[in-house]
N, C-alpha and C positions, 0 to 999 in steps of 0.2 A: 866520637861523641860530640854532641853540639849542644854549645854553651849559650845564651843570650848573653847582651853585655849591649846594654840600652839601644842603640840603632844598627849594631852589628850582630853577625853569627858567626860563629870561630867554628871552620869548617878546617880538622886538619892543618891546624898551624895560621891555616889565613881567615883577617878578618873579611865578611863578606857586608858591606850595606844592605838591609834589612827595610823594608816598606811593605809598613802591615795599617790598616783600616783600624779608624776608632768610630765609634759608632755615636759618637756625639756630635750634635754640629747645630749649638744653639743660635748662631745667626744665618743659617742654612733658609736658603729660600729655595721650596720644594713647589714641581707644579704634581698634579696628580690628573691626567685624562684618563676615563672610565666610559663605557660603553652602558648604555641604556639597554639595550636587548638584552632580556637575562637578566637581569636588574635585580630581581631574586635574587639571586646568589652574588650578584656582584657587589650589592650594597652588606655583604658581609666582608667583601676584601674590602671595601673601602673603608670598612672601621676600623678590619685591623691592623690597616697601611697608617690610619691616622695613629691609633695607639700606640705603634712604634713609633712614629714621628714626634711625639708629643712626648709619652711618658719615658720611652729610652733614649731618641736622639736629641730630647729637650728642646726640640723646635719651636718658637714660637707659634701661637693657633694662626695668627694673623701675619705669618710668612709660608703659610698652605695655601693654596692655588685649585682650588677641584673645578675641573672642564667635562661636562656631559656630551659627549657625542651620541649619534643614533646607533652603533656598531663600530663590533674590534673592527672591522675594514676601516675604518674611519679613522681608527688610532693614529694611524703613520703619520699621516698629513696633520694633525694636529699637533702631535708631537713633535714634529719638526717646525711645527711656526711657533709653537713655545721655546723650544730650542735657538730656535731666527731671534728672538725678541730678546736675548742675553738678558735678561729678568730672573733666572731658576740659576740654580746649582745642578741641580737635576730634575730630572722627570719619570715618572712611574706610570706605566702603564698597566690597566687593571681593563678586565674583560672575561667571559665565559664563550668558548664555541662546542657546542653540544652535537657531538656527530648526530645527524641524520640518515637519513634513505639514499641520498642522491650527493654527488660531489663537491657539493658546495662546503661543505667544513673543510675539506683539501684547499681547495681556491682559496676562504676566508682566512684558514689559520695561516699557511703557506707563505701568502700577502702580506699579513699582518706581521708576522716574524719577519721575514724577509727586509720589510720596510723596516721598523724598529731598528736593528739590527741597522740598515743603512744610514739609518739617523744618528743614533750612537757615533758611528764610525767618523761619518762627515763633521759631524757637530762638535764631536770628543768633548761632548757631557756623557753624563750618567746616566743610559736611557735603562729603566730597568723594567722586566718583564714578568707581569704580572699578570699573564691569562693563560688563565685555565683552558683546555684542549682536553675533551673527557666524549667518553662514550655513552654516557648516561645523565640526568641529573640528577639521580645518586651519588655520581660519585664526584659532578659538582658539587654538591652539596655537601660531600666530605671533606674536600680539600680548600672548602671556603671556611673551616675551621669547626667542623663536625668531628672530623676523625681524624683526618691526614694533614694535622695544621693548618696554616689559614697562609695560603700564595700570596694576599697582599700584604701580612705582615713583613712574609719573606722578601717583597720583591722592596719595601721600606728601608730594611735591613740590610738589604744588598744596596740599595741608594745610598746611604748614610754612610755607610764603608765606602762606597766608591769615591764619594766628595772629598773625603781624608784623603783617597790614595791617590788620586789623579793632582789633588791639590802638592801635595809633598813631591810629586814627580814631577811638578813643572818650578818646583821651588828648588831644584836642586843645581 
């Protein structure tokens, strides 16, 4: 049976240290890069990357950072010289890649994960991942908070968790 008991979990007789994400972080400085292509649909995660930011993680308006790029291919590199600048807490990446005919949604999303992903690593901020990979723009347009929730809220969410966790792990 597992008990909580404020920063532990009693697993079987032993206490276990416990690091769990709060999702507040009113002096949190957030940058947000967004892709222009698809802008449609993207300028719906970006509202409601900001909504979390603002109304649940209490961030101030004026410690949000939003950077227009032309394309997710363009994400990485940018998020890593946001990342270089030690300015943010974290960084959220918001984007749409809409399969087509030909291989290029492979290359774009591929890229763009792969980079992200490497930026995170190197940087050990909070790079969080906020694009959509969809076969249609239906069902972009569903998971930008039509039907299947809105990805930038989530990727906010997951930003703001992550600044507590990683924060507490280096405080230990």
């Amino acid at each position: 049976m597992n008990n909580y008991n404020q920063n532990y979990l009693i697993i079987k007789g032993l206490f276990v240290k416990v690091i769990k994400g709060i999702v507040t972080a009113s002096n949190a400085h957030i940058a947000i890069a967004i892709a222009r292509f698809n802008h449609f649909v993207n300028h719906s995660l970006l509202d409601g990357a900001i909504d979390v930011l603002i109304r649940i993680g209490q961030v101030k308006d004026e410690n949000i950072t939003v950077v227009w790029v032309p394309g997710a291919y363009e994400l990485p590199l940018t998020i890593s010289v946001l990342a270089q600048s030690n300015k943010y807490d974290a960084v959220i990446a918001l984007g749409t890649i809409i399969r087509g005919e030909t291989t290029h949604f492979e290359l774009v999303a591929g890229e763009c994960s792969s980079g992200l992903s490497n930026v995170a690593i190197n940087s050990a901020l909070p790079v969080t991942f906020g694009i959509l990979t969809t076969e249609s723009i239906e069902q972009a347009i569903d998971r930008a908070g039509i039907k299947a929730g809105n990805k930038g809220a989530e990727a906010a969410l997951a930003a703001l968790e992550m600044i507590h966790v990683l924060q507490t792990i280096k405080a230990l």
